[in-house]
SERO-4910 file (N, C-alpha, C, O; in steps of 0.05 Angstrom, whole numbers):
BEGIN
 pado doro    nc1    nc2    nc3   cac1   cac2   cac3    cc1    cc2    cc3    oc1    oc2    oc3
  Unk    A   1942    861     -8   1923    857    -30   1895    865    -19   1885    855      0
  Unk    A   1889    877    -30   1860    893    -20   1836    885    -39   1841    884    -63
  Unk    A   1812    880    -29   1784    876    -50   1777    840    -34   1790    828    -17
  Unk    A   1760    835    -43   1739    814    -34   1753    794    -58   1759    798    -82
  Unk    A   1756    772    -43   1773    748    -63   1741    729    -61   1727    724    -41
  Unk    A   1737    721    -90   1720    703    -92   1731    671    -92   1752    664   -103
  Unk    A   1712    653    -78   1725    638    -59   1710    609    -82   1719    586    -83
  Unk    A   1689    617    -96   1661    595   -110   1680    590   -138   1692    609   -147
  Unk    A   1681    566   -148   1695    557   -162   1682    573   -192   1659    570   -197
  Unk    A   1693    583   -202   1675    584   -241   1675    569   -248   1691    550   -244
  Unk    A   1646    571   -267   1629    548   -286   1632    560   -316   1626    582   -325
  Unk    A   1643    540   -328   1650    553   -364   1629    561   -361   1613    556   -343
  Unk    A   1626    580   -385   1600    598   -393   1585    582   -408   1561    589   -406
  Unk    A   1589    559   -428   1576    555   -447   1552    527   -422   1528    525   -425
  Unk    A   1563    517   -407   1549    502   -378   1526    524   -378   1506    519   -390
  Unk    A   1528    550   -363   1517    570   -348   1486    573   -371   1462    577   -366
  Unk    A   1504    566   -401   1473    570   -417   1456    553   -415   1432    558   -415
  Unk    A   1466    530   -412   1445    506   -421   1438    505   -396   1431    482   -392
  Unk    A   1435    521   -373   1412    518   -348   1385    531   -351   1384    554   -345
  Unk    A   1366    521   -359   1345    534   -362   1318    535   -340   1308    515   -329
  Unk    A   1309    568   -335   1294    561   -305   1266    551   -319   1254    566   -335
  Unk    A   1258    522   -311   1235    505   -312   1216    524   -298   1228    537   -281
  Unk    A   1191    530   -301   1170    537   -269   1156    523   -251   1157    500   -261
  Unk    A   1142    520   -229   1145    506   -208   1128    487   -220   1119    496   -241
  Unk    A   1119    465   -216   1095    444   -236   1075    451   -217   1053    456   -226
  Unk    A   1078    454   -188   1060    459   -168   1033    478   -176   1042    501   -178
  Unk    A   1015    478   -178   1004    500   -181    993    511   -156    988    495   -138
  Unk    A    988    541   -150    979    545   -127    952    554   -116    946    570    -99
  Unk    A    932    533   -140    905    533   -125    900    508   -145    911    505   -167
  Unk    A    879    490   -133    876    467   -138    855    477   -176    841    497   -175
  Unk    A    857    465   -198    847    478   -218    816    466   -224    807    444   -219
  Unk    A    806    487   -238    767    490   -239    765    467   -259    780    470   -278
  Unk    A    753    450   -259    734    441   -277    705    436   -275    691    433   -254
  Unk    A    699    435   -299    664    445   -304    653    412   -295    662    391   -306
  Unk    A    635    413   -276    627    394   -262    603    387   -267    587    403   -257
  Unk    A    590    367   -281    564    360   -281    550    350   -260    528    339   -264
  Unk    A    559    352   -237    551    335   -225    523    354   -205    528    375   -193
  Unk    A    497    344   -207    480    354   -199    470    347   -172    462    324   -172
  Unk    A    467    358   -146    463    356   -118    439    344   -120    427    358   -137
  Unk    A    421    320   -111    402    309   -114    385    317    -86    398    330    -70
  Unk    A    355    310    -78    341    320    -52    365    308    -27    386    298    -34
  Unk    A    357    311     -3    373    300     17    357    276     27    333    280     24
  Unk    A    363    255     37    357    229     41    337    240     64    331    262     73
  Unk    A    326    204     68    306    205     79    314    204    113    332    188    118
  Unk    A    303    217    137    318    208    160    301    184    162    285    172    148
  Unk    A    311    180    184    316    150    195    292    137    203    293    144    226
  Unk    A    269    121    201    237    120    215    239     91    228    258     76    226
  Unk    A    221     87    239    221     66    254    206     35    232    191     36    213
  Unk    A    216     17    242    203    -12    222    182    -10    229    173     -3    251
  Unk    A    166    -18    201    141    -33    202    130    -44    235    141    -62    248
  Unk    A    115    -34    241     97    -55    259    103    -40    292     94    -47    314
  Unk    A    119    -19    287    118      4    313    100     19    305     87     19    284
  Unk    A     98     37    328     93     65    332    102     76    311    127     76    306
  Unk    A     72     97    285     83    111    267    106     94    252    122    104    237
  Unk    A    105     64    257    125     45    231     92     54    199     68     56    203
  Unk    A    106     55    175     96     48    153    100     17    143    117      2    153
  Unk    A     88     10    126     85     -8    103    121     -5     81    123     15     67
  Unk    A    136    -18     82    161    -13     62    160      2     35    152     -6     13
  Unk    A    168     21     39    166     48     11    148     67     17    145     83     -1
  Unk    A    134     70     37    116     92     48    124    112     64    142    104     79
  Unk    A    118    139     69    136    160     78    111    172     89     94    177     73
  Unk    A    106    176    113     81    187    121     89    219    132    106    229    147
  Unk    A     68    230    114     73    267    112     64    278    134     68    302    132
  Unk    A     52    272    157     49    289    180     74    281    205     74    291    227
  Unk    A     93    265    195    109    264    223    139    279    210    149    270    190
  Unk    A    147    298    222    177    310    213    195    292    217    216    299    208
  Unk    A    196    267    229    221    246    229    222    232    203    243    229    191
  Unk    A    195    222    192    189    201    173    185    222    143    179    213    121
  Unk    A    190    248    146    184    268    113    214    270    113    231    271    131
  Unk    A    213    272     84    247    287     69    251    304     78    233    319     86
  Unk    A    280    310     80    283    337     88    292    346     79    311    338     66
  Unk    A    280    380     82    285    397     59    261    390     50    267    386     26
  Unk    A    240    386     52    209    384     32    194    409     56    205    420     75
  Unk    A    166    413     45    151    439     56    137    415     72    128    396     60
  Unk    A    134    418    101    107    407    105     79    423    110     60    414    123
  Unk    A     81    444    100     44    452    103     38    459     84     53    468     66
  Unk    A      3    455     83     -9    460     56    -30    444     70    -27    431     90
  Unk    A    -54    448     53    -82    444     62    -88    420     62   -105    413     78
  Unk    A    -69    395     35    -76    372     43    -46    360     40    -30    366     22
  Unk    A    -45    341     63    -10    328     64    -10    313     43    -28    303     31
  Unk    A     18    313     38     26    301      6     41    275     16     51    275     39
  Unk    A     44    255     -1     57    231      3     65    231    -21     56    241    -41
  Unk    A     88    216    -17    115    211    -46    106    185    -57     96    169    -41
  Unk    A    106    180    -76    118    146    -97    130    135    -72    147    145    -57
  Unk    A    121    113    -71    145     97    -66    172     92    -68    173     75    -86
  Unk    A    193     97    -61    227     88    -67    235    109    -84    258    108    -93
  Unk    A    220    129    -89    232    161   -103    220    190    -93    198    192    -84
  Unk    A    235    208    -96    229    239    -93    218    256   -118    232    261   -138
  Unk    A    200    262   -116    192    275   -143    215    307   -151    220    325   -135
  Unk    A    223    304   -175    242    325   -184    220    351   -173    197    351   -164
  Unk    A    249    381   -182    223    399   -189    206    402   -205    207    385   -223
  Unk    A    180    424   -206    170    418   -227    155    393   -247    145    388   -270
  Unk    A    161    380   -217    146    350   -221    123    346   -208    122    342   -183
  Unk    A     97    346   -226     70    331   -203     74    312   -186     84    291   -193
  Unk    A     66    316   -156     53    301   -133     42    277   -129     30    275   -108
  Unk    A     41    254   -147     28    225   -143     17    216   -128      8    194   -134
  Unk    A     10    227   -103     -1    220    -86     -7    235    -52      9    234    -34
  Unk    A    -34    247    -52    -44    263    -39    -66    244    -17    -82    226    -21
  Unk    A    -58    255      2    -72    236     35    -99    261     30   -101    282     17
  Unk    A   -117    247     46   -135    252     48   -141    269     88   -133    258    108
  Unk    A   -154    294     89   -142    310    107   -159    296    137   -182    290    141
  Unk    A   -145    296    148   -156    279    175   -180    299    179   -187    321    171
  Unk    A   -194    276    201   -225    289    204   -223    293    240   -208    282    256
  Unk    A   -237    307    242   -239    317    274   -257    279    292   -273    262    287
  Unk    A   -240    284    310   -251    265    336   -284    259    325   -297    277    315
  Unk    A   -294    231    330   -315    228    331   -327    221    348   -322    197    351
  Unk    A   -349    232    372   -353    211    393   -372    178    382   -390    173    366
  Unk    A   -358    164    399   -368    138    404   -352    121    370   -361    100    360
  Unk    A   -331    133    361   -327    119    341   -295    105    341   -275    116    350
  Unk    A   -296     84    333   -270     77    340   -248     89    326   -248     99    304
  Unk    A   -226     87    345   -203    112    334   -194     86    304   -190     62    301
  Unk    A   -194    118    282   -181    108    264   -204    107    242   -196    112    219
  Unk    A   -229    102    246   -258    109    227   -276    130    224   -299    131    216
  Unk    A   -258    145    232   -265    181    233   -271    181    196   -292    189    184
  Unk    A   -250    172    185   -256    175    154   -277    169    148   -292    186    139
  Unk    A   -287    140    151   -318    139    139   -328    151    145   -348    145    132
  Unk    A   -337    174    162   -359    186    177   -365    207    156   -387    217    154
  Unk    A   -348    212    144   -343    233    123   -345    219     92   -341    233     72
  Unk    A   -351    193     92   -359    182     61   -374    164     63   -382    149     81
  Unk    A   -381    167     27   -408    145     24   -398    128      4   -415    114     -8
  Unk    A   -366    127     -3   -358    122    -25   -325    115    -20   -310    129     -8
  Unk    A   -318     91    -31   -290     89    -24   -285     74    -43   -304     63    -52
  Unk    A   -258     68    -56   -251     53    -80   -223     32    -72   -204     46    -63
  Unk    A   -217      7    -72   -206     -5    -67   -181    -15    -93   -189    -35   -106
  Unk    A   -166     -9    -99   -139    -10   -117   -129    -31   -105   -126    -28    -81
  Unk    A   -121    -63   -120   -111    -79   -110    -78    -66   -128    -87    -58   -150
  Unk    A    -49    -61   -128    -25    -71   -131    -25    -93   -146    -26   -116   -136
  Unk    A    -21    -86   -182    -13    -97   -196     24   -110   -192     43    -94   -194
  Unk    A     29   -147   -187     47   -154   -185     61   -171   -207     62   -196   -208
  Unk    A     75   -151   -227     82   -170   -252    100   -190   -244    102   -211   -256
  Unk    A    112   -184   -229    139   -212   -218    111   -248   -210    115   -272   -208
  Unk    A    100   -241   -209     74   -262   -200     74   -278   -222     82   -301   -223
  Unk    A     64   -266   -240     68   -280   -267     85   -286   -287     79   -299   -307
  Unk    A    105   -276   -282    133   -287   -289    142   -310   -270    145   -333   -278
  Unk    A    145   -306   -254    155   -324   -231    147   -347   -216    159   -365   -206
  Unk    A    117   -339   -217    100   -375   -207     94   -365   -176     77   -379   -165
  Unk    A    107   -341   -161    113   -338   -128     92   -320   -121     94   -297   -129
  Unk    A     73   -326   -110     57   -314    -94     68   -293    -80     87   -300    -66
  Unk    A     60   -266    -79     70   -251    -59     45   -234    -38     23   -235    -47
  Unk    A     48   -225    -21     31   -213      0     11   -187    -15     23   -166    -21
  Unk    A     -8   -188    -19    -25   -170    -24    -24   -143    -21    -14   -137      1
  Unk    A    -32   -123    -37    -25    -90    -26    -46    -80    -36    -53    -86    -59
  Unk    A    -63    -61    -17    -90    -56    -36    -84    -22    -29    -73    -16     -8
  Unk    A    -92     -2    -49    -89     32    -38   -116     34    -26   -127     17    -41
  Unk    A   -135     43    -10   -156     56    -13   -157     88     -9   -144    102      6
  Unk    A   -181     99    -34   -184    125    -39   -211    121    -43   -228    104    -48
  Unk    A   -207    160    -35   -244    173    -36   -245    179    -74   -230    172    -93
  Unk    A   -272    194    -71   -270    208    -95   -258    223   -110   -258    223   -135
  Unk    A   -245    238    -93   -222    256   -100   -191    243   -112   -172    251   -124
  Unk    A   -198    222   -102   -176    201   -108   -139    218    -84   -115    223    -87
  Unk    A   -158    219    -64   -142    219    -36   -138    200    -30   -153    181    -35
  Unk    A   -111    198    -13   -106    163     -6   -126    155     20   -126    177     31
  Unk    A   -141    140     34   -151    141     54   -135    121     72   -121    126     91
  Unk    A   -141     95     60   -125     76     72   -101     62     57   -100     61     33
  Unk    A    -78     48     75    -59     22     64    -77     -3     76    -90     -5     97
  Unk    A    -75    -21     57    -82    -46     67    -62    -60     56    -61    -61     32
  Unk    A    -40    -76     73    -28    -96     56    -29   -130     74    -29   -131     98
  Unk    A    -29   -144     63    -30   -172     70      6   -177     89     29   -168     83
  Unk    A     -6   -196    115     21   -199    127     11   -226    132     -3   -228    152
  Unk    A     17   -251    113     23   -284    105     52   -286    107     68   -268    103
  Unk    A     57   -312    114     84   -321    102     85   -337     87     66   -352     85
  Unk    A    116   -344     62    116   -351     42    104   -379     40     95   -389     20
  Unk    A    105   -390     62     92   -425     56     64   -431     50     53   -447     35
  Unk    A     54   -411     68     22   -409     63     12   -399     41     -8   -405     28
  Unk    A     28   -383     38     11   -367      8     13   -384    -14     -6   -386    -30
  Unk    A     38   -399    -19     44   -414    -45     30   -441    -42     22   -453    -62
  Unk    A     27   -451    -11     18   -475     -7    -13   -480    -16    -22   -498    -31
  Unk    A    -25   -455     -2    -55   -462     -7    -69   -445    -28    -89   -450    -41
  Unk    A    -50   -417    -28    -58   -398    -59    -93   -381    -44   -100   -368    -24
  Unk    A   -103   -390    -62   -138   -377    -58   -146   -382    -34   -154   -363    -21
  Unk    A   -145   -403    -24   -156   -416      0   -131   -413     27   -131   -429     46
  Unk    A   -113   -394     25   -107   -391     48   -112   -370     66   -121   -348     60
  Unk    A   -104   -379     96   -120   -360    116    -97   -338    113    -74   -341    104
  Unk    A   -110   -314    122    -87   -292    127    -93   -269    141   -115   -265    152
  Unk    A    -72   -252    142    -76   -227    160    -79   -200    140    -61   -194    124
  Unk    A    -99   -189    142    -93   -154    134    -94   -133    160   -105   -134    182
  Unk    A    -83   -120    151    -62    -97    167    -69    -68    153    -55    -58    136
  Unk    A    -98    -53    164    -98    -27    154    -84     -8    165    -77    -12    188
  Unk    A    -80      8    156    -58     24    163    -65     53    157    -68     54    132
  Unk    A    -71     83    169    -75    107    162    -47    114    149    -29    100    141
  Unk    A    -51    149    150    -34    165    136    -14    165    155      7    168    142
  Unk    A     -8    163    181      5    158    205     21    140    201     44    146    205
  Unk    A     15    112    191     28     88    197     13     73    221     18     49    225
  Unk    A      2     82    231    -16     65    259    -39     50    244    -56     59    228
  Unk    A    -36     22    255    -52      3    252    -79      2    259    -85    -16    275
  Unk    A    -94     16    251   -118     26    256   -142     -3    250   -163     -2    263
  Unk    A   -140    -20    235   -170    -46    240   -146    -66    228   -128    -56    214
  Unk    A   -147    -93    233   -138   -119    227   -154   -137    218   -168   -144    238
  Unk    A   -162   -151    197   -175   -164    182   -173   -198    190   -149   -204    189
  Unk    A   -184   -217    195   -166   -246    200   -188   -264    184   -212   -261    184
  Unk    A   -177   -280    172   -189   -303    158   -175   -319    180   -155   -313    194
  Unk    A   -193   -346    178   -181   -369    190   -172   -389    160   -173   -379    138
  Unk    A   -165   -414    165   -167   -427    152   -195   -453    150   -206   -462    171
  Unk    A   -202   -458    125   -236   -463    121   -230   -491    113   -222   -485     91
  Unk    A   -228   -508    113   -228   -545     95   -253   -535     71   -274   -522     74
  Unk    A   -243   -544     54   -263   -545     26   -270   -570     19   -290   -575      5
  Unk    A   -252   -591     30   -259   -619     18   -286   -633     28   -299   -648     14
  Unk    A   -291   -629     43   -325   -638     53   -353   -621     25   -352   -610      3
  Unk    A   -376   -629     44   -393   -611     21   -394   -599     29   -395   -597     54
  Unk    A   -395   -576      8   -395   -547     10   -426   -537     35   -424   -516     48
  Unk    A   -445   -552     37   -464   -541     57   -452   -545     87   -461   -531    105
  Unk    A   -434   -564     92   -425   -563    114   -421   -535    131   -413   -517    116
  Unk    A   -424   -527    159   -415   -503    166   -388   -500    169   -382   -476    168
  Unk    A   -365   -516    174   -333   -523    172   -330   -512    152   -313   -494    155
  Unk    A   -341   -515    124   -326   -515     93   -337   -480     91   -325   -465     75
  Unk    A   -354   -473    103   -362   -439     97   -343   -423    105   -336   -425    128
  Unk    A   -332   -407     92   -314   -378     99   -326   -358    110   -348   -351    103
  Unk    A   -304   -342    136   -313   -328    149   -286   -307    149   -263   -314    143
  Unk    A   -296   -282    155   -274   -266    159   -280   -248    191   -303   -248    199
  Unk    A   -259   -233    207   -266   -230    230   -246   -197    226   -222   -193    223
  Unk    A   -268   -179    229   -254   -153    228   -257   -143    257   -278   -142    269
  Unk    A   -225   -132    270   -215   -125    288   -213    -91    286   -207    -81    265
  Unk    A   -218    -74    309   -216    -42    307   -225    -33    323   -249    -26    322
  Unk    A   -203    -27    351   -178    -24    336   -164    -63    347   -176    -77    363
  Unk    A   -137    -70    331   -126    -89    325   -135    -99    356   -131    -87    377
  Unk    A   -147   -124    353   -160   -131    384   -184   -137    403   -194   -151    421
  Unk    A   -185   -120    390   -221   -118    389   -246   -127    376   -254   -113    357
  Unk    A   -253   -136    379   -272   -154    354   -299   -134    342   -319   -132    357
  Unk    A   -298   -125    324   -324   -110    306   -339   -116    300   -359   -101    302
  Unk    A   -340   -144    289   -358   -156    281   -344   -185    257   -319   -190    256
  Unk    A   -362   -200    243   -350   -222    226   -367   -224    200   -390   -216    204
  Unk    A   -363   -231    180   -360   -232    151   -373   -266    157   -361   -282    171
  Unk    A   -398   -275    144   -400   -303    146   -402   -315    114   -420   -303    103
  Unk    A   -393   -331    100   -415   -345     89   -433   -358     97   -437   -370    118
  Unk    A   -452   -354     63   -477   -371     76   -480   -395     47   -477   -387     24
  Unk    A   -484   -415     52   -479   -436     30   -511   -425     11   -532   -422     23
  Unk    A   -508   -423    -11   -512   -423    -39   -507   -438    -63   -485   -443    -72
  Unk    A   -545   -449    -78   -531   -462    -94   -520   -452   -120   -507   -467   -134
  Unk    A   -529   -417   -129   -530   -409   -154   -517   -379   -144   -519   -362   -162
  Unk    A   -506   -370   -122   -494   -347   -112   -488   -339    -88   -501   -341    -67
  Unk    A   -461   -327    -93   -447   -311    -73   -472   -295    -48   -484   -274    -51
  Unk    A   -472   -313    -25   -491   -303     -3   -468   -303     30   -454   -321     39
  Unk    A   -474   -276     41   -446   -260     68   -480   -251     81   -500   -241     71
  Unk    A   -471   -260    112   -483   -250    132   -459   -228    144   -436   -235    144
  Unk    A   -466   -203    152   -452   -192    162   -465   -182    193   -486   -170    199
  Unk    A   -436   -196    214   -450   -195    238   -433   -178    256   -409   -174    256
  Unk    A   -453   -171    272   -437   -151    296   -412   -179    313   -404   -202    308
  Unk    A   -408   -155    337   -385   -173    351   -396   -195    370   -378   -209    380
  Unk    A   -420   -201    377   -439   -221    383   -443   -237    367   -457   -255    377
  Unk    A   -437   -242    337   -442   -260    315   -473   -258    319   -484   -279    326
  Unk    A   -487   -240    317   -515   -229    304   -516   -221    281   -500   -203    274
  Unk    A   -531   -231    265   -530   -218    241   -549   -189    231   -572   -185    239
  Unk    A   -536   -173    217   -541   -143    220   -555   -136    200   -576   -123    200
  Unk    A   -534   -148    169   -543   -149    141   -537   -167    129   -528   -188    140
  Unk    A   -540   -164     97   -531   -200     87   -518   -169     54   -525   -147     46
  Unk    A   -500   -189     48   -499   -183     16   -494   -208      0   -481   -228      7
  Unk    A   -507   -202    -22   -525   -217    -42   -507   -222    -68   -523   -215    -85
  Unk    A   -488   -229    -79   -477   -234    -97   -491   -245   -132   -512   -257   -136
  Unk    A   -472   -236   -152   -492   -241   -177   -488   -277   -184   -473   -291   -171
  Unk    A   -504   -286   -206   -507   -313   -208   -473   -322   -211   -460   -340   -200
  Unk    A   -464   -297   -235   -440   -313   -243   -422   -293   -228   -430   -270   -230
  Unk    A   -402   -297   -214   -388   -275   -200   -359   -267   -219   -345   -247   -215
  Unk    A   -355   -292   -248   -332   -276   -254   -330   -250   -277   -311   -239   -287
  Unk    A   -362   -244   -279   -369   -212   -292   -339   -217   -315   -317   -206   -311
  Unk    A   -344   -231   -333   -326   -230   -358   -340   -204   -374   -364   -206   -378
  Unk    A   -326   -180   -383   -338   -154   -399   -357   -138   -385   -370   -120   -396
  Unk    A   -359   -146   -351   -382   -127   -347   -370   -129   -314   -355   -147   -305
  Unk    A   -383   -100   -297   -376   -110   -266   -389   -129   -252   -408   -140   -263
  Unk    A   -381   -137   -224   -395   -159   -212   -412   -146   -204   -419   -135   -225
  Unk    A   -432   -136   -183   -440   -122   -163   -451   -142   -147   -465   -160   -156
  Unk    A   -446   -138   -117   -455   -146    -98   -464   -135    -74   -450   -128    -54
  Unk    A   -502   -133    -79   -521   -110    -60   -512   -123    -28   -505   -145    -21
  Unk    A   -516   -105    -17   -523   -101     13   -541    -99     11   -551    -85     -6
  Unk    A   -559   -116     36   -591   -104     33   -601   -115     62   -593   -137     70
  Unk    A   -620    -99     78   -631   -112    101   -635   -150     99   -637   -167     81
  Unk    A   -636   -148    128   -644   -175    136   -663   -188    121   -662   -212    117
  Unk    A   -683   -171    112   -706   -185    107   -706   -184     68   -721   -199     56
  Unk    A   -690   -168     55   -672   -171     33   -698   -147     12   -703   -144    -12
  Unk    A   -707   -135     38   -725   -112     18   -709    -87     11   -707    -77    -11
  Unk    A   -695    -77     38   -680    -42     41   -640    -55     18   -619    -68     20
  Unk    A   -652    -42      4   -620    -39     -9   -599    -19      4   -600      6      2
  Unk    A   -584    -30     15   -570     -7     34   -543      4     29   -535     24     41
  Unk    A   -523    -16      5   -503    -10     -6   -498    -24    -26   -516    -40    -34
  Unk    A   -476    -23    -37   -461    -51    -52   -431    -47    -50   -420    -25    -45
  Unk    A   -417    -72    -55   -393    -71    -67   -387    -85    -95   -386   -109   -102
  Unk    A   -383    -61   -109   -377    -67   -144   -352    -70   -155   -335    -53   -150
  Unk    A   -345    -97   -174   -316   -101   -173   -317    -84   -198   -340    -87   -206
  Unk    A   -305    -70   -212   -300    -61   -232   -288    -76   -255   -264    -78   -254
  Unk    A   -299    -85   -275   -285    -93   -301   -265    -75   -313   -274    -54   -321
  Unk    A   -236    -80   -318   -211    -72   -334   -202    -74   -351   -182    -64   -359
  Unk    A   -224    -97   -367   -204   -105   -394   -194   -130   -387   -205   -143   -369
  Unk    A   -165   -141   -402   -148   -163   -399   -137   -162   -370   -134   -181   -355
  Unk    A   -130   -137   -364   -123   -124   -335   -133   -148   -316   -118   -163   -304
  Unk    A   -169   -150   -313   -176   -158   -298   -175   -193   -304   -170   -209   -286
  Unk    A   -179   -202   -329   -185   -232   -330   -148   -245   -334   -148   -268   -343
  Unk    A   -126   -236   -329   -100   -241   -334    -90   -230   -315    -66   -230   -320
  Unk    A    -95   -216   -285    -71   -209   -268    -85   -206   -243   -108   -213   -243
  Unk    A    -73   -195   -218    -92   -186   -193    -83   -161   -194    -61   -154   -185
  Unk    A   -104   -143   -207   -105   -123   -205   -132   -102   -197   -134    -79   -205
  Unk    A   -145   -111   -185   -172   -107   -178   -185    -87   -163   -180    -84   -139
  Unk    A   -205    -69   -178   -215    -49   -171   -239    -53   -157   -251    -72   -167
  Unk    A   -249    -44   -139   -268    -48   -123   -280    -21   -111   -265     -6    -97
  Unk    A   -315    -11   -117   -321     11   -115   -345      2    -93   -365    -13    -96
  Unk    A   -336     14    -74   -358      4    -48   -377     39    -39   -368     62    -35
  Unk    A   -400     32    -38   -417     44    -32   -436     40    -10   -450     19     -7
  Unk    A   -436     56      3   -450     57     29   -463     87     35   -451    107     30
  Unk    A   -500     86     52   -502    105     55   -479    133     83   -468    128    104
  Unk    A   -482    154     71   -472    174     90   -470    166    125   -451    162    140
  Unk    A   -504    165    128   -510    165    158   -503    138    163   -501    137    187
  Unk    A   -501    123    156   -501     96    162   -472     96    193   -451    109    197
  Unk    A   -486     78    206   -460     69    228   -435     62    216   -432     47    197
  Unk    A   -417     76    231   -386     76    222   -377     47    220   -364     39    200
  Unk    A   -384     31    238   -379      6    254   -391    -22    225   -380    -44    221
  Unk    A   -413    -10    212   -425    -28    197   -404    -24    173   -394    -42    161
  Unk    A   -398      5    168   -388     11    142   -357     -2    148   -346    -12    128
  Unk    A   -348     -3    163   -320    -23    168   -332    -46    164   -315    -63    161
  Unk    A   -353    -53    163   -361    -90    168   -360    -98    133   -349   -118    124
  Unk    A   -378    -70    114   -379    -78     85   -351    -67     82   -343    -81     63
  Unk    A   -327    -48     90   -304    -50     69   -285    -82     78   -267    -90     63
  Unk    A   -292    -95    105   -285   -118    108   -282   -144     86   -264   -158     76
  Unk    A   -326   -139     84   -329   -163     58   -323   -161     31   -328   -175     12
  Unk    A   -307   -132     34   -292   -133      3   -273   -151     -6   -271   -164    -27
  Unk    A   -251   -149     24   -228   -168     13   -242   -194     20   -230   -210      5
  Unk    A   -256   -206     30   -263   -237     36   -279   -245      5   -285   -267     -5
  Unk    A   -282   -219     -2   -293   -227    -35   -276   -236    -60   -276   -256    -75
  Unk    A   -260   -208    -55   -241   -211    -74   -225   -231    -72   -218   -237    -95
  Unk    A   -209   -253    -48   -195   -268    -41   -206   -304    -57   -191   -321    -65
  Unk    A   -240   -304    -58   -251   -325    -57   -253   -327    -83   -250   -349    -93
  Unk    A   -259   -296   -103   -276   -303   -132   -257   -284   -154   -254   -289   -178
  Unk    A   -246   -266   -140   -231   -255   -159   -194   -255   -148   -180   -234   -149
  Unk    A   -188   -271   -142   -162   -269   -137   -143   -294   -159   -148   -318   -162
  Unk    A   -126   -281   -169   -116   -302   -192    -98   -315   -188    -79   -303   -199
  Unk    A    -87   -344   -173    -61   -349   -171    -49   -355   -192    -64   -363   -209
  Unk    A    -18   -355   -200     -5   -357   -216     -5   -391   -225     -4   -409   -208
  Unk    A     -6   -393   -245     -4   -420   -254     15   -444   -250     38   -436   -248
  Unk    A     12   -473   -248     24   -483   -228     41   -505   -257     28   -519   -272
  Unk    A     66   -504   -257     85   -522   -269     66   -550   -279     52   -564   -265
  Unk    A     71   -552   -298     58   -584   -304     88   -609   -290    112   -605   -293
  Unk    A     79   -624   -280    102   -640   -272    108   -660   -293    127   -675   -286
  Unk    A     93   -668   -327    104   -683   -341    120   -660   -354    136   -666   -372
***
């Protein structure tokens, strides 16, 4: 018998139909869909805490160090840029906030007041805190300072802790902490704590403030001087000599109008500056939100003009600072 014998069993034919070839379910490339999803800037690297070397203030991004800028942002251009706090501006989005361009070495001036040397004019932005008045909780002070241009010059923020602030409110002692475009702690501000309960002519019950620069160093001090009808500040070198005095108005809480309070020689003839609180509206008589426009001449000593942006906050702290209102206990 000759030929190839098939050895595979047959399958009826009508079986053979009803096999139908399925195709693989696999597909062999993973499949496109239209993705909304938009790549956002790249995070921030990594910077050091508050209170180091080049540390900032929390939400601050200081534009001259490449560790502490976004990355992926430009850093040059004629004046360094600083972000919002806690966001990146989209494209095509204005800049919120522009530093003011550092000034060359000064001799004989302390590091870090190179800026005043270059103004006659500075504006103090206290940090509107609506949680304050919702909440009853005192929180730490934040003030911006800017030139005319409305460049940032300085951070100033208050470093209290929570017992003190809520305990004593207006009348407590505390620390300010200025701060450049760097993050370096460039002057330290110190109130002590003052007793009020005696009479007010007592020298115990008078407020004093003691400005440090750099942090350590003593500049000079912020005195009161007891008054029966107005706000009266000796301002003294670091010998507690007195240098100048500023002169406050009868009523200091300037309801519809600003406060102003002259600087003026010893002898109270030479008008030599002021610091003017600015009136806001409800702004100012309902929140701490407080504007403050300090004026000083050009040539004037660097050293003095740190002494008047000193008696700004020892001002603002005593006459215009608002604590939140206190629970009735019936």
């Amino acid at each position: 018998m000759s030929g190839v014998v098939n050895t595979a069993p047959e399958q009826p034919a009508a079986e053979m139909e009803n096999q139908v070839k399925y195709p693989d379910p696999r597909p062999d490339a993973p499949p496109e869909y239209n993705s909304h999803f938009v790549p956002g800037p790249p995070g921030p690297a990594v910077r050091p805490p508050a209170g180091y070397p080049g540390g900032l203030p929390m939400g601050y991004y200081g534009p001259q160090q490449p560790s502490t800028f976004p990355l992926g942002q430009p850093t040059t251009g004629a004046n360094p840029i600083q972000y919002q706090p806690g966001k990146y501006p989209m494209p095509n989005q204005p800049v919120s906030i522009a530093w003011m361009p550092g000034p060359p070495p000064v001799p004989n001036c302390p590091p870090g007041l190179e800026y005043l040397t270059q103004l006659d004019n500075i504006h103090v932005f206290q940090h509107f805190e609506p949680l304050e008045m919702i909440t009853r909780f005192e929180t730490n002070n934040r003030y911006d300072i800017k030139n005319n241009a409305d460049q940032m010059v300085y951070i100033v923020t208050e470093d209290t802790d929570d017992f003190t602030r809520n305990a004593y409110r207006t009348l407590r002692p505390f620390v300010l902490r200025v701060t450049d475009c760097m993050g370096r702690e460039i002057m330290t501000m110190q109130r002590p704590f003052r007793c009020t309960c005696c009479c007010f002519c007592c020298p115990s019950a008078r407020q004093e403030l003691e400005v440090q620069c750099p942090p350590g160093v003593t500049l000079g001090f912020v005195a009161e001087h007891w008054n029966l009808c107005r706000a009266v500040y000796s301002l003294q070198n670091e010998k507690k000599e007195n240098v100048m005095r500023v002169r406050g108005p009868c009523s200091t809480y300037g309801c519809g109008s600003d406060s102003v309070f002259e600087v003026k020689s010893l002898d109270g003839v030479s008008n030599i500056g002021s610091i003017i609180r600015k009136w806001n509206g409800l702004l100012s008589a309902m929140a701490d939100a407080d504007h403050f426009d300090i004026r000083f001449p050009m040539d004037l000593d660097v050293k003095m003009k740190a002494m008047i942006f000193g008696a700004c906050f020892l001002i603002d702290f005593m006459y215009f600072e608002r604590s939140p209102p206190q629970r009735s206990s019936r």
